[in-house]
N, C-alpha and C positions, 0 to 999 in steps of 0.2 A: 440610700434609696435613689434612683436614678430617675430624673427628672421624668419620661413617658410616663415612669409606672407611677408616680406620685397625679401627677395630671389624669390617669385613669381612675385613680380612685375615688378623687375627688371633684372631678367634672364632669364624668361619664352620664349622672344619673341627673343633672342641671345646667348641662350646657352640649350644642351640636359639635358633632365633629368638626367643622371647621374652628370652633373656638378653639377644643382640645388642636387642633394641629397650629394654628397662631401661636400658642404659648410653648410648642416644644420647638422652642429655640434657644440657642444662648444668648441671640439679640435679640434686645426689644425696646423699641422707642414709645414714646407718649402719642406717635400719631401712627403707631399698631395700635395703643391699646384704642383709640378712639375709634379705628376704622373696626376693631373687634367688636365696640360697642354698637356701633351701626349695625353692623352685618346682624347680631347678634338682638336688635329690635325688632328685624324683618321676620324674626323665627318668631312661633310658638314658644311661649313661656313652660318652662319646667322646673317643678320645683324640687329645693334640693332635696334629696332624700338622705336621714339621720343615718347612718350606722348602728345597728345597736341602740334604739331609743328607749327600751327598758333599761340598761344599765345607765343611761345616760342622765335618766329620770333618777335614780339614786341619788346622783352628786348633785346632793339639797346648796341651799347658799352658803351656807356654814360651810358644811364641807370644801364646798368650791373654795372657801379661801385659806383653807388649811393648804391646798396644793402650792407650792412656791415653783417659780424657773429657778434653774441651779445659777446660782451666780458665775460658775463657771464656764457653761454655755451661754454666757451671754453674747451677742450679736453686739458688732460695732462698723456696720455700712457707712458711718460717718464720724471715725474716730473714737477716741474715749470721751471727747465733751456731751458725745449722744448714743450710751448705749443703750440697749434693746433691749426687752426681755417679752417673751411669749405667754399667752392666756393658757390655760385648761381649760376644754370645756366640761360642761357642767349642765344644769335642767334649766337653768334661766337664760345658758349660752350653746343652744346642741348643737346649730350647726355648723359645720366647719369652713374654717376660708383657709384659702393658701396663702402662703408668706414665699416670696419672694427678695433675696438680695441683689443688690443693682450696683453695680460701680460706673464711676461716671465718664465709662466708655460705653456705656448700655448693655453689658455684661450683665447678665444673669444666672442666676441659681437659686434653685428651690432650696426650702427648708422641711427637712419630710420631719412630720410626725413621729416621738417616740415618746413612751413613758420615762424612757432614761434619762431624759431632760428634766423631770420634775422631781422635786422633794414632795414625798405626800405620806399621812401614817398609814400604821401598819395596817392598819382595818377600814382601810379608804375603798368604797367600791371602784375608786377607778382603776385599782388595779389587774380590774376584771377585765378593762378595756381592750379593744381591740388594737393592733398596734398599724398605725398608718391614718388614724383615723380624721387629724386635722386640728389644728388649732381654733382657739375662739376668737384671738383678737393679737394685740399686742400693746406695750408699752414704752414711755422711754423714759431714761431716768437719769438722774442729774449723774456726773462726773464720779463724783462718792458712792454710788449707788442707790442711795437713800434719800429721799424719795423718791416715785416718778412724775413727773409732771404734767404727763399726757396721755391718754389712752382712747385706746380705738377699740371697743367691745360691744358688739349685739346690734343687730340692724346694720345700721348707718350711721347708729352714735357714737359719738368720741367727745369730749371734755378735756379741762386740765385743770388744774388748781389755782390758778390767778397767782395773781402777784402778792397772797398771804399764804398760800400753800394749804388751802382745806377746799379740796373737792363740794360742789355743788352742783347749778344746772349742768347741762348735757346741751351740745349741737347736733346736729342731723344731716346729712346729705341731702334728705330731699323728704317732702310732708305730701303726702296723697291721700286728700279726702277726710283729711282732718276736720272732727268735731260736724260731720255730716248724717243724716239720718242713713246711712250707708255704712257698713266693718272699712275701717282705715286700713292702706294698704300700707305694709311696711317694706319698701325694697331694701337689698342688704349688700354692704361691699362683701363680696365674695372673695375675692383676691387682694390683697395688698404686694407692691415693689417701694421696697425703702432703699431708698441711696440717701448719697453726700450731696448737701446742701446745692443747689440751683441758681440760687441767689445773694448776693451777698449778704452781712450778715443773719440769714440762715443758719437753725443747727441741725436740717437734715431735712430730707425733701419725702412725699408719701404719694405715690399712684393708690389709683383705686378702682378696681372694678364693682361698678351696683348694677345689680339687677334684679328685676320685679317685675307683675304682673302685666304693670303698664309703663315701664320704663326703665332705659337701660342707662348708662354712663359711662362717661372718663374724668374723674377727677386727676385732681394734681393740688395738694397740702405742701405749700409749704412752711417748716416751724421753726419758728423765734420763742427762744427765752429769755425772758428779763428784756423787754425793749424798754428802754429808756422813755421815747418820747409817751409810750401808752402807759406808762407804768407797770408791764405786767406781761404776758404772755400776747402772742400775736398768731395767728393761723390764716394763713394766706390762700386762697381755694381758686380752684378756676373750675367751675364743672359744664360738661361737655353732655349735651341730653339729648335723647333719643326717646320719641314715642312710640311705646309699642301699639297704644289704644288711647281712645280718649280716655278724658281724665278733668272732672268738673270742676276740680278743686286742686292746682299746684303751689305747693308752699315751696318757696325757693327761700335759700338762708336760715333754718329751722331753730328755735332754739326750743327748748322745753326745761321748764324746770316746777319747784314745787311752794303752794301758798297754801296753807291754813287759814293764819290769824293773822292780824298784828294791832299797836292803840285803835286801829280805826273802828274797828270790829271782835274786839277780842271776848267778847259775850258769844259768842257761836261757839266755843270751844271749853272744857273744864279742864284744861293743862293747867298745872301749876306756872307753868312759863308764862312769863308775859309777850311770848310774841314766837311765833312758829314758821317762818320763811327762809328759801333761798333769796327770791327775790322778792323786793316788794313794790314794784313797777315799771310799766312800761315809757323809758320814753321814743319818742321821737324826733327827727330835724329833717322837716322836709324841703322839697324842691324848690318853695318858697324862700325859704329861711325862718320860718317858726317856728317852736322848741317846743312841744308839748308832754305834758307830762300826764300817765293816767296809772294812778294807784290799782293795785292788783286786788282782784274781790274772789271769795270764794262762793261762789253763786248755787241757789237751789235747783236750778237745772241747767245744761249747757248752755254758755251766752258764747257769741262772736259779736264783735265790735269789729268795723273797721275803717280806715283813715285812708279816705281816698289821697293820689297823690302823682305827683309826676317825674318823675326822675330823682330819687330820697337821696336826703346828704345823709342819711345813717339811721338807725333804730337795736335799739336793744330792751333785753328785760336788765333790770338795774337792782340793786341790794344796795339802797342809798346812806340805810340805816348801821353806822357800823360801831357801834356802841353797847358795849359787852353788857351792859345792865341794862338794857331791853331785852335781851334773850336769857340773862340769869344760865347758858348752858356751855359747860366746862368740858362737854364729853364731844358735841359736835361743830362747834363754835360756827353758829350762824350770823355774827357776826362779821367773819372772815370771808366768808361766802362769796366766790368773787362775782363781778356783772360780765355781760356778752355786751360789745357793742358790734354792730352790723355796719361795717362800713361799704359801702358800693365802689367797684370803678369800673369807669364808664359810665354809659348812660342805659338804664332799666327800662325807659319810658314810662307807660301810665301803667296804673294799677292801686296798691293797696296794700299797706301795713296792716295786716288780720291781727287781733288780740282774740285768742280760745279761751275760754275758763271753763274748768270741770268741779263740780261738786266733790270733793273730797273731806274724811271725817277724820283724818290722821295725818301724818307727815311721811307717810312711807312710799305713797307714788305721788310720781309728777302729775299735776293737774292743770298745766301752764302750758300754752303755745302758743311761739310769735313767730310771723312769715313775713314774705313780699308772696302777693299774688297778681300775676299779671293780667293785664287787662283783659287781652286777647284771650278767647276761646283756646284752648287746648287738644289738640286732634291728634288723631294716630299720625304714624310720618314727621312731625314737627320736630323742629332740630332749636336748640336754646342751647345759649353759651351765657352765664353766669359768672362776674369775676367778681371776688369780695375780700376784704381781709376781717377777720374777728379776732377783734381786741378784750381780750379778757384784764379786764380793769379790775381797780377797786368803785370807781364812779365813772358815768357817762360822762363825754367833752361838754363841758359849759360854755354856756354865751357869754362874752364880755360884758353885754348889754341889759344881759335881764337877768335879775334874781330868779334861785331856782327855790321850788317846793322843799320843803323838807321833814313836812309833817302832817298828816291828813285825819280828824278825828273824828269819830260821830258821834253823838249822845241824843237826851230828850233833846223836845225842842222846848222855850217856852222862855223868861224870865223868871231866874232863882225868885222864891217867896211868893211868888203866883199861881194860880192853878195852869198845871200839866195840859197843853190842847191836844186833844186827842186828833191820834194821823198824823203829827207832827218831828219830825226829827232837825237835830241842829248840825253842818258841819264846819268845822273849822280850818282851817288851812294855814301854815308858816309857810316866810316865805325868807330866802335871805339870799344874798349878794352885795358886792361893794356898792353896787348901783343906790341901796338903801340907807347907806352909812351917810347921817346927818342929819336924815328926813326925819320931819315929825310933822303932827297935826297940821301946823299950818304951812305945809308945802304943797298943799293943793292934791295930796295921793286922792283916786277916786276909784272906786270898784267896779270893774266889770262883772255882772252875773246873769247868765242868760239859762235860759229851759226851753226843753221842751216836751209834753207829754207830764207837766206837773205844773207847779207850782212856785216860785220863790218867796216867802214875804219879806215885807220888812218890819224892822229896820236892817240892812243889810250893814255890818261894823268893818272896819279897815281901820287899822291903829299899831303903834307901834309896840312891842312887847318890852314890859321895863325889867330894865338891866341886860337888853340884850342886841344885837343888831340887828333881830328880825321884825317881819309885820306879821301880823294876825287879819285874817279876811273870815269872817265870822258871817253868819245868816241860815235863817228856818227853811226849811223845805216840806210839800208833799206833794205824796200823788193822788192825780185825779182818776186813776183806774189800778188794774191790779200790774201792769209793766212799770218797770223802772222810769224816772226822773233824766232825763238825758241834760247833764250839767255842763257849760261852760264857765271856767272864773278865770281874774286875771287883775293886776290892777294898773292903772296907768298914771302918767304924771301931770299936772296942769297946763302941760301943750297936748294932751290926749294921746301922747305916746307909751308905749306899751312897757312897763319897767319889770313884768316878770315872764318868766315861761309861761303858758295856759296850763291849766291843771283841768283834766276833764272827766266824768265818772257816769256812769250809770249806778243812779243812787236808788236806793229803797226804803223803805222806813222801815228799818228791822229792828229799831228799838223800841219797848211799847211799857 
């Protein structure tokens, strides 16, 4: 299929003419796509229109993964250490983006649409499909073919497997209006150009066009496997933003992923599992150099938390836990689950680390989102340039200096053999680091515990756990109305210096 008639198909009915004539070329640089994206803020928003959305509605999830790309058509833009392989779409992927291959003379060519690229059975409705219709997303996949490590599918999301190879959270291009009394807007890359790596070692570089209701883009992905110094995967991003409209709420850096349960709270749930997470908390290191750590809650109605700040050395959702007998599960190993850390370059200025939590009663959608939101007011016209890399770890970078959390519990409150005080819940905290190795009772450790909107009592416990090289920061809480407990803890040394991360929560007494 010849490049016009592909851009007609697919752009006609979601982008103006001047977009479609930007793209029909054979060159195209990163500061076309940016100037596409400007131009392309200035316009009325249209949205893309499905092809065929009754048959598209057929290809249930199942089905959707029965379709494979032929190993044969596999795309190799950046050699065989990073081949390619193409989505189908499906009901949970309708609408279509363009794929793009790019050599690194800025050489392009479309990839048209055909069923003759896919394996799928005999009694697949997609067969019924239209031909030209557009891919879902893409992927890329190790050297062998098996597995892939990275995927770019639905919205603005893309993921990869960390550094143990088991899919979990998701990243996002951009979060609009998240967890607001307002429908969240999901802008979507429409178009992808994959070439050969940008940078060095790189294993292959990703344009992107997003567009949405209130906002347009130029990204630029570029992806590392196996970095050494992160332990794991790296995604390098620079995104290029344009306001179509205001916009009350901009999450820049997105991540999403999904919390049930875990020890802290695992009475809200009757899984036989003892623990149900991608992740189970947020930390941060802000502009200061403080490390704060806040366990992830599965709340009875939407909470937002957020950590004001001025220019972040990093933030991520973290899966600290990685110890295959707290999850007991052999089939999805949440264990393996890797972490997002958020790393900035340059400088963000002020604003705010957002923590989202959604009520959720199963593990099958995401109910987790973490952002930067910036200070500044967000207007139509407004232009932001965002540089970042995301280090998919197995754990967040650690301070030299401070022990970090490793364990966060709740139960009654009270003294075993006593009567239970009513209102009253107990949490617990581990804490561990070299910083602690030797310390005991009499080295002067002293707790910090602070509230507000509750209560703390005492006796508040800090003590070392035997046979191990952790502490324990143990103490009662309640509240004094029907909102959460707003907790600070942390412990320090006999010059009142600070020897752990902060561990912070919005606590409840949910056990009774």
């Amino acid at each position: 299929m010849k490049l016009k008639l592909f851009i007609a198909i697919i752009f006609s009915t979601s982008m103006s003419s001047h977009a479609a004539a930007t793209l029909d070329r054979s060159e195209f640089t990163f500061e076309d796509l940016k100037a596409l994206a400007k131009a392309s803020a200035g316009e009325p928003y249209s949205p893309t229109v499905v092809p065929a959305p009754e048959l598209i509605d057929k290809i249930t999830y199942d089905q959707h993964w029965k379709i494979r790309f032929k190993e044969e058509e596999t795309l190799y833009p950046s050699g065989k250490m990073a081949p390619v392989q193409l989505f189908y779409p499906g009901r949970y992927f309708p609408e279509p983006v363009s794929i793009y291959i790019r050599d690194n003379k800025n050489q392009v060519q479309d990839v048209p649409f055909s069923n003759e690229f896919f394996d799928m059975p005999a009694d697949s409705p997609a067969h019924d499909l239209p031909e030209g219709f557009g891919f879902a997303g893409f992927r890329i996949m190790r050297p062998d073919m098996k597995p892939d490590w990275i995927s770019f599918l639905g919205a603005s999301y893309f993921r990869t497997d960390g550094p143990q190879g088991q899919y979990g959270l998701s990243a996002r291009g951009i979060a609009i209006n998240t967890g607001m009394n307002q429908p969240e807007e999901f802008p979507r890359f429409s178009a992808f150009w994959i070439g050969p790596a940008e940078q060095k070692g790189e294993s292959l570089s990703v344009w992107a066009l997003l567009d949405g209701p209130s906002i347009t883009g130029a990204y630029r992905f570029g992806l590392t496997k196996d970095n050494k110094k992160a332990k794991g995967h790296i995604t390098s991003v620079t995104a290029n933003l344009y306001m179509r409209d205001d916009v009350e709420r901009l999450g820049v850096a997105p991540l999403t992923s999904m919390y049930w349960y875990s020890e802290k709270d695992k009475t809200i749930a009757k899984d036989w599992r003892p623990e149900i997470h991608d992740s189970d908390g947020l930390a941060v290191h802000t502009g200061a150099g403080q490390y704060i750590w806040r366990p992830l809650n599965n709340p009875q109605s939407v909470s937002t938390n957020s950590f004001v700040d001025n220019n972040p050395k990093g933030f991520g959702l973290i899966q600290r836990d990685r110890n295959f007998d707290n999850y007991q599960d052999d089939g999805v190993f949440y264990n393996k689950r890797s972490s997002a850390w958020i790393k900035p370059i340059g400088e963000w200025g002020r604003g705010a680390v957002q923590l989202i939590e959604i009520p959720t009663k199963d593990e099958t959608f995401d109910n987790i989102v973490a952002y930067w939101v910036p200070e500044k007011p967000v207007r139509k016209g407004d232009e932001f340039t965002f540089s970042y890399d995301i280090e998919w770890r197995p754990l967040d970078p650690k301070s030299k200096e401070l022990a970090s959390v490793v364990n966060t519990r709740q139960g009654l409150g009270g003294i075993p053999g006593q009567p239970i005080p009513e209102g009253v819940n107990k949490m617990v905290i581990d804490f561990e680091g070299p910083v602690l190795d030797g310390l005991d009772q009499k080295s002067g450790i002293k707790p910090i515990v602070e509230a507000s909107n509750g209560e703390i009592l005492e006796p508040i416990g800090a003590y070392p756990i035997v046979g191990t090289n952790q502490w324990r920061l143990a103490f009662d809480y309640k509240q004094t109305n029907n909102n959460p407990v707003n907790i600070r803890a942390y412990l320090i040394d006999k010059k009142d210096k600070a020897i752990t991360e902060t561990w912070v929560s919005d606590a409840k007494v949910t056990i009774k």
